[in-house]
C-alpha positions in Angstrom: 4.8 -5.3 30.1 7.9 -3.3 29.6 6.1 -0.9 27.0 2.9 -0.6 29.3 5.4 0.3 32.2 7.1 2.9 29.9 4.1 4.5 28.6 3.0 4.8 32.5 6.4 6.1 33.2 5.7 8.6 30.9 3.2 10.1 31.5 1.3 8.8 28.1 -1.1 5.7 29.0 -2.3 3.2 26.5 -5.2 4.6 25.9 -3.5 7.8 24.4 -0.7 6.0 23.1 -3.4 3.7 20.9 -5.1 6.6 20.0 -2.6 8.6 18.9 0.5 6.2 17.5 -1.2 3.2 16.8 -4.5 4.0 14.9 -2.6 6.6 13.0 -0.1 4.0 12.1 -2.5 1.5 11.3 -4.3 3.7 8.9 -1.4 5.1 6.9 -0.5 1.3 6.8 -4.0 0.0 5.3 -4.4 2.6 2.9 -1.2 1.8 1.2 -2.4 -1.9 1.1 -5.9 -1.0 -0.2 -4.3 0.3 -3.1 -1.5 -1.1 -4.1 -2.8 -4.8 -3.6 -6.0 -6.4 -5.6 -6.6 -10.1 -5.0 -6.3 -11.2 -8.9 -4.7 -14.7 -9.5 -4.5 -14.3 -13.4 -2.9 -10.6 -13.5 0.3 -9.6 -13.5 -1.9 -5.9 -12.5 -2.8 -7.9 -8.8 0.5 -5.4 -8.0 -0.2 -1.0 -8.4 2.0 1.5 -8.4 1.8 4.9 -6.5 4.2 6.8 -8.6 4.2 10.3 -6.8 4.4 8.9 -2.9 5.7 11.7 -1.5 6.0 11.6 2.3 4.2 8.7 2.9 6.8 7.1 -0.5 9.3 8.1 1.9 8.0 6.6 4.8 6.8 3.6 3.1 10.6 3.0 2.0 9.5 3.5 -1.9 7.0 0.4 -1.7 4.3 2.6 -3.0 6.2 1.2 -6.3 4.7 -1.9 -5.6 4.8 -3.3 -9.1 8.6 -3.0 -9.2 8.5 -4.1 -5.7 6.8 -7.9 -6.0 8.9 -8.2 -9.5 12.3 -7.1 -7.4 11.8 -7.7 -3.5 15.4 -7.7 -2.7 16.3 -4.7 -4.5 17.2 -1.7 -2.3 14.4 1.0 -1.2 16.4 3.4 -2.6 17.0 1.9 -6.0 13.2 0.8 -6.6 12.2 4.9 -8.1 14.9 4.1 -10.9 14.0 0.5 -11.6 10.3 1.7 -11.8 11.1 4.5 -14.1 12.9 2.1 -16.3 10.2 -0.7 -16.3 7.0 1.3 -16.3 6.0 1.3 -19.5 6.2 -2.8 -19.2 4.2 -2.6 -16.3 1.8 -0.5 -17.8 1.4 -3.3 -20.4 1.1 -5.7 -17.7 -2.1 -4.4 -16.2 -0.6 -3.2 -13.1 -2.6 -0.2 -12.2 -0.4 3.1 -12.1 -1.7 6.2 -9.9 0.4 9.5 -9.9 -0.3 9.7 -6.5 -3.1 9.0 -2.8 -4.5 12.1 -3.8 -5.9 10.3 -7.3 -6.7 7.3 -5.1 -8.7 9.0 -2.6 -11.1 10.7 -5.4 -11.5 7.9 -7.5 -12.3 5.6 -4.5 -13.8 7.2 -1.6 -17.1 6.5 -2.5 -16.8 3.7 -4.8 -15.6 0.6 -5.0 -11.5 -0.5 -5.5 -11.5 -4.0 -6.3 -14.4 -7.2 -5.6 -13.9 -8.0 -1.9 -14.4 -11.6 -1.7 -11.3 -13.6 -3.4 -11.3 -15.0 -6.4 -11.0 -19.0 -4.8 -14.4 -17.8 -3.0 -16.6 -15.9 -5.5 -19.7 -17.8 -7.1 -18.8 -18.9 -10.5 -20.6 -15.8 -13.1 -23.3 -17.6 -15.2 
């Protein structure tokens, strides 16, 4: 209630506010899970790396080095670049997919598919 007052206050209204903040933010929040997660019990690689993040490295806090993130989840935003660059060859050698950056993401996936949607506890056995 207190947001909806502010908003209202402001001049901004919720309609406006959803439009403009929220889907934004909800976007830029989805894309970074689309590809940096893969629902893959057996692989190390379940975890990508965006190495060149850029602004949206920045405003993910460096967790578009996801790879170094699940292996080190208390290690400071700030230190993950480092610890990446230092463990990337072994992550590499994991299977943990490593892009250069969204850009590579958003051509090799726009029109195709990232990873099998259904989980791997659901999916008909492959006979």
């Amino acid at each position: 209630m207190l947001v909806l007052s502010w908003l209202d206050h402001v001049g901004l209204g919720v309609g406006r506010y959803v439009l403009c903040f929220v889907y934004p933010g909800m976007a830029l929040t989805m894309v970074r899970s689309y590809a940096e997660h893969r629902a893959d019990l057996a692989s190390p690689g379940r975890a990508a790396s965006v190495e060149h993040g850029g602004l949206l490295g920045l405003l993910y806090l460096n967790n578009n080095l996801h790879a170094a993130h699940h292996e080190r989840p208390s290690l400071a935003w700030y230190d993950l670049p480092a610890y990446h660059r230092r463990n990337r060859a072994r992550f590499a050698d994991a299977g943990a997919p490593i892009y250069r950056g969204y850009g590579e993401i958003v051509r090799r996936f726009a029109f195709s598919a990232h990873d099998d949607m259904v989980h791997p506890l659901h999916r008909e056995p492959v006979s």
